[in-house]
Each structure stands twice: as C-alpha cells, then as structure tokens.
C-alpha positions in Angstrom: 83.8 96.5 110.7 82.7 99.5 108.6 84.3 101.8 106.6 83.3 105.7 107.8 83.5 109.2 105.8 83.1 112.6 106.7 82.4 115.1 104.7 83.8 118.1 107.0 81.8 121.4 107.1 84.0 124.4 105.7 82.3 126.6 103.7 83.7 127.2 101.1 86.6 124.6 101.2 87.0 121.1 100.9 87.9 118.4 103.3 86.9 114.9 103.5 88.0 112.1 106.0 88.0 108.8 106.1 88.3 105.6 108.2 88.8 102.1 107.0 87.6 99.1 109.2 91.4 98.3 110.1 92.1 102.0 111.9 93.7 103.4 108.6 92.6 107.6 108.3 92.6 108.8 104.7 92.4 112.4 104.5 91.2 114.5 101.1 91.9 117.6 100.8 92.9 120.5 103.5 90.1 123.5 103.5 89.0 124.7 106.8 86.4 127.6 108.2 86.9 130.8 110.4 85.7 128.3 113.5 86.8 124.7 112.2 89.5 122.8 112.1 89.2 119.4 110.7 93.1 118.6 111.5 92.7 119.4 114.7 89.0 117.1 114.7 91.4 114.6 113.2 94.1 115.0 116.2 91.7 113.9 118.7 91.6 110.7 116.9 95.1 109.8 115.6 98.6 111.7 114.6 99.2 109.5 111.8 97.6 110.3 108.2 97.7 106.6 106.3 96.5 108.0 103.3 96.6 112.6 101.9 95.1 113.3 99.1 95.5 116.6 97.2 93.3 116.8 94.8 94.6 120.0 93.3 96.5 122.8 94.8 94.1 125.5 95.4 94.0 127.7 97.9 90.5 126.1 99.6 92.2 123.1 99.4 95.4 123.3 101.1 94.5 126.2 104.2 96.1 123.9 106.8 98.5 122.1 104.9 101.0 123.3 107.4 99.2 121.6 110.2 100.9 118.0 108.7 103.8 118.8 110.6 101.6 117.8 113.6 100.8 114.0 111.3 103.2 111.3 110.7 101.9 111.3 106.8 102.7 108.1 105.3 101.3 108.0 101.4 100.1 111.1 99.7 98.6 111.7 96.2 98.7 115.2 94.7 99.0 116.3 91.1 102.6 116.4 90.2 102.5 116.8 87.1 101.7 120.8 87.4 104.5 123.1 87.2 104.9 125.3 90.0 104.3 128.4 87.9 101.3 127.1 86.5 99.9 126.5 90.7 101.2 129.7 91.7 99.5 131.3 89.0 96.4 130.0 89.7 96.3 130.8 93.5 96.4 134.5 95.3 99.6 135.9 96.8 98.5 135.5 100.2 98.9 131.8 99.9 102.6 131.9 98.8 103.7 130.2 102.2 101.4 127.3 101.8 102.1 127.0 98.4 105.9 126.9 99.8 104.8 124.2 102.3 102.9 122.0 99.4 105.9 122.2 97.2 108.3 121.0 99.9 106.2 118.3 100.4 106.0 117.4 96.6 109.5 118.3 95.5 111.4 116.4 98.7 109.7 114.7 100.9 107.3 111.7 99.7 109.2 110.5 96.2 110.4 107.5 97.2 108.2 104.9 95.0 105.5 102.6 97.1 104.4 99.5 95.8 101.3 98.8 94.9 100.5 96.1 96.9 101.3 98.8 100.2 99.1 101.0 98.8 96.3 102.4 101.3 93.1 101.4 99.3 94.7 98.4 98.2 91.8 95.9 99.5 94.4 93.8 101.1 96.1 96.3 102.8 93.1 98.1 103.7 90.9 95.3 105.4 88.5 95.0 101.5 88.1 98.7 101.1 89.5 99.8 97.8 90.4 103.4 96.8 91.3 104.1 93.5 92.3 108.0 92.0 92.1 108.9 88.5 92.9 112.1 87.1 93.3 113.8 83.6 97.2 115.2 82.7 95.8 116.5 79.1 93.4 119.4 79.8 95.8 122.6 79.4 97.1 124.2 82.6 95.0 127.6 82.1 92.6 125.9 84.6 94.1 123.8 87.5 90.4 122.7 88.2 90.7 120.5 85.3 93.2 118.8 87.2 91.4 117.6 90.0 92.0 114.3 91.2 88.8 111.9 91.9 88.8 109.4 94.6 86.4 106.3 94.3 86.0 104.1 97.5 84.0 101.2 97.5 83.1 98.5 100.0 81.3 95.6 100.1 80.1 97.0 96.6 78.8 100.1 97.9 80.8 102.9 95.8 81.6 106.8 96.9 82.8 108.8 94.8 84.6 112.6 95.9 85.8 114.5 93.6 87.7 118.1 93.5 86.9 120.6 91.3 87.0 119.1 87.8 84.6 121.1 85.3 83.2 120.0 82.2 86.8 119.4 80.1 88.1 117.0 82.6 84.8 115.1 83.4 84.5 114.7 79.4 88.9 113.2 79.3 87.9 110.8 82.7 85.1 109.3 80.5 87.4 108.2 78.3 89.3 106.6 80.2 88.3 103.1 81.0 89.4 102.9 84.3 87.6 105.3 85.8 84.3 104.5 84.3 84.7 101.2 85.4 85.9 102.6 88.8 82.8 105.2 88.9 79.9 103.1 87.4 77.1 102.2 90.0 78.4 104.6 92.4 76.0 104.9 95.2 76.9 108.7 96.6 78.6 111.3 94.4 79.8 114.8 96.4 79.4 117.4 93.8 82.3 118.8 91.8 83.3 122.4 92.4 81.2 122.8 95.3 78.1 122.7 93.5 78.7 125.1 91.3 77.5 124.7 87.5 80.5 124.8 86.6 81.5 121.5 87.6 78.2 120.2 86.5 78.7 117.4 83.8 75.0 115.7 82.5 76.8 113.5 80.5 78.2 112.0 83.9 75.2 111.1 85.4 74.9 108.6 82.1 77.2 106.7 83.6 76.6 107.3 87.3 73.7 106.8 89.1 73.5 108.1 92.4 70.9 107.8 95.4 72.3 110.7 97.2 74.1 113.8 96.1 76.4 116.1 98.6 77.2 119.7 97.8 80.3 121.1 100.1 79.6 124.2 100.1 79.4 127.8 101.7 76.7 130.3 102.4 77.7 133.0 99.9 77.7 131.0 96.5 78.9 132.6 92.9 76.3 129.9 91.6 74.6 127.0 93.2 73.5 123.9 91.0 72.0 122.2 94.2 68.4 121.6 92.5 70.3 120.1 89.4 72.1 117.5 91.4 69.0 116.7 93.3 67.4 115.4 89.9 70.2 113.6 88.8 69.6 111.3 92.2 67.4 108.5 93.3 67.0 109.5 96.8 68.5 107.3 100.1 67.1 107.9 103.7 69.2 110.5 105.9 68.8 110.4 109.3 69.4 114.1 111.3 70.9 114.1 114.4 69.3 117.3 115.3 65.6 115.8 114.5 66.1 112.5 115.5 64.5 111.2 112.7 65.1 109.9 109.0 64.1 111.7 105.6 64.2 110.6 101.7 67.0 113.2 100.3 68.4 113.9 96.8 70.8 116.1 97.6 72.4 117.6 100.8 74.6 120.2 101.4 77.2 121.3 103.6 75.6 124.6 104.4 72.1 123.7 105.1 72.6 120.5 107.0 76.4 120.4 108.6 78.9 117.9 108.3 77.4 114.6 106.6 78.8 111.0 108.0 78.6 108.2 106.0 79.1 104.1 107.0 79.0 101.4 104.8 79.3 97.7 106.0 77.7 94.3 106.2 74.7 92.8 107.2 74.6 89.7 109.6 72.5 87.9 106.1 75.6 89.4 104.3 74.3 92.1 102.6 75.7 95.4 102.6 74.3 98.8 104.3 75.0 101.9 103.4 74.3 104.6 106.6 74.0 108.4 105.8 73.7 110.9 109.0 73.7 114.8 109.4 74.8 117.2 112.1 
C-alpha cells in the first residue's frame, strides 16, 4: 500500500502524476514534449482522472488539456479567480483553442460544489494520503505565475511538495498564511518552482522547508537554471538509477539530466515509513 508520483519528463512543461494506495490518479498539470505524452502514459493505466490540478493556465501547462475528453475527470482544482482577459493576456495566440478548452471546463462544466469530506486528498477518502492546495489571490494579475497553485501530499508523515511557477511575491503571501506553512513544514522533497529558474527561487522558503531531495522539471535550453542553488538548500536522499542499477546520495535532480523521477512512500513492516526515489 504506497502512495506513487511521477514527475513526467517534458522539457520545458510541467506534468506530475499521482497514485494513492486505493487506485485514485491525481494528475498536476498538462505540459507534454515533441515525443511524450503523459495522457496517453496515463491511458494505459486508467480513463478516469480522480483528482486535475491546474496550477495556472499557462501555455506549458495546459498543451493537452484537450486530451480530457478521453478521461472521466471527476474533481479538478484550477485558479478561478483569474479573469479570462488577464490568462489570455498572459499566454501566446497560438494557444487560443486550449485556452477555449480550459475555459469551458472552468466556466461550465465542474461548478457544482463537493464536499469536503469527498475530496480526493481527504485522508479518508484517499486510503491516509492527504493533499492539500494553497494558493495566493492578492499578488496583482500582471504575472499569472504568482498565481500558481502548490500541492502538498503527505503520507505516513512523509511530505512532497509540487508547486507551479510561483516567484518570489507569491512564495513571500503563502508564508503568511498559516496553513500552508503548517502544510509545507518538514517537507521531505520539494520540485522546484518555475522549472528551476531563479526566478522562482525563494531563500526565505527553505527557512521553513527542509528538503533531502530537490527536483528541477526542466528542459535542455534554459533562460536560467538555479539547479546548483537548490542542490544546497537540500540534505541529500539516496536515488537509485534504473539505467546504472545502482543507488547515489543526490541534492538535486533534474528532469533533463536524469528522465522522469518516481517517487513511493509507504510503511515499513516495524511501522516506520520509507520514502523510495528512482530515475529513468
């Protein structure tokens, strides 16, 4: 009974899937590559998304949000609050028809109200994983970034935390908030905002996380790349590589040097929990 992530390999894009111990898919965001699709990855194993979460309506996160025709989509998370002008303005032309597609979906299609209690992430419902979102609504639209939702899951007190691609004025609004520092605090693996750019690097983050391992999804051609940053802000946690067949102490790991990254947490048989990191 374990609770499996994947933190897809896109470039530069964003998609992140996960599996709770009672068969429940949560998926994070939509990005894809030129010769990968993680919907259609995600096909193979079910046609029913339990859980889609948005984090904000950019472009590199929302490429195949037409492919959820294909998904019986049951809860989804996105942030509502933004106008449509503000998320058209923000995004190229060419991705007018998804932006169409994301719209439908927000304005029509998932606004009937769910209980908490039948909330995917709700431990109960979710076989004692629990996901929690936070977000900041006060950060000016001039940067949609800044409007990035952060997902926390955490099992068996082992905490991930994936984030989209807040910069420094949301990371500074969610530290207020009491919630998500609670929610955030102790966190074991933290994937890094922005795609690893510096600018969603936040020091005054790591204050208040501590992380053994950092992930960076990212693509080969990089405006910036903050990978050597997030590599001192962790404590290091053996990965294993499929490829080697063998474990190594890492800091930090990203998408474009080592592949798609798995992660399982669960129990021990002496009831202690384990937390398993593997790379393509």
């Amino acid at each position: 009974m374990t609770l499996k992530i994947y933190i897809h390999n896109v470039g530069h894009g964003h998609a992140v899937h996960a599996f709770t111990p009672n068969g429940q898919s949560i998926v994070i965001d939509l990005g894809c590559s030129d010769n990968f699709s993680p919907l259609d990855w995600l096909r193979g194993e079910t046609d029913t998304i339990d859980s889609l979460v948005i984090t904000h309506p950019h472009g590199d996160h929302i490429d195949e949000i037409q492919k959820l025709e294909e998904f019986n989509v049951r809860q989804i998370w996105r942030p509502k609050w933004l106008s449509e002008e503000d998320v058209r303005k923000a995004n190229q032309n060419s991705y007018s028809e998804k932006l169409d597609y994301y719209f439908d979906i927000s304005n029509n299609r998932f606004n009937h109200p769910i209980k908490d209690e039948e909330l995917v992430g709700n431990p109960d419902v979710s076989a004692g994983v629990t996901i929690t979102k936070h977000a900041s609504r006060d950060c000016g639209t001039s940067n949609i970034n800044n409007h990035s939702g952060v997902v926390v899951f955490e099992y068996h007190g082992v905490k991930v935390v994936i984030p989209g691609d807040n910069e420094p004025t949301s990371w500074k609004a969610l530290l207020e908030q009491n919630k998500f520092v609670e929610s955030v605090q102790g966190a074991h693996l933290f994937l890094a905002s922005h795609h690893g750019r510096e600018s969603g690097l936040y020091p005054d983050l790591f204050k208040t996380i501590s992380p053994k391992l950092c992930v960076v999804s990212d693509g080969r051609v990089q405006d910036t790349d903050a990978t050597s940053r997030y590599s001192a802000y962790a404590s290091g946690w053996p990965v294993f590589s499929k490829s080697e067949g063998e474990s190594k102490e890492r800091y930090c790991l990203t998408t474009r040097t080592d592949g798609y990254v798995e992660i399982e947490i669960g129990q021990n048989d002496d009831g202690s929990p384990f937390l398993s990191v593997r790379k393509s």
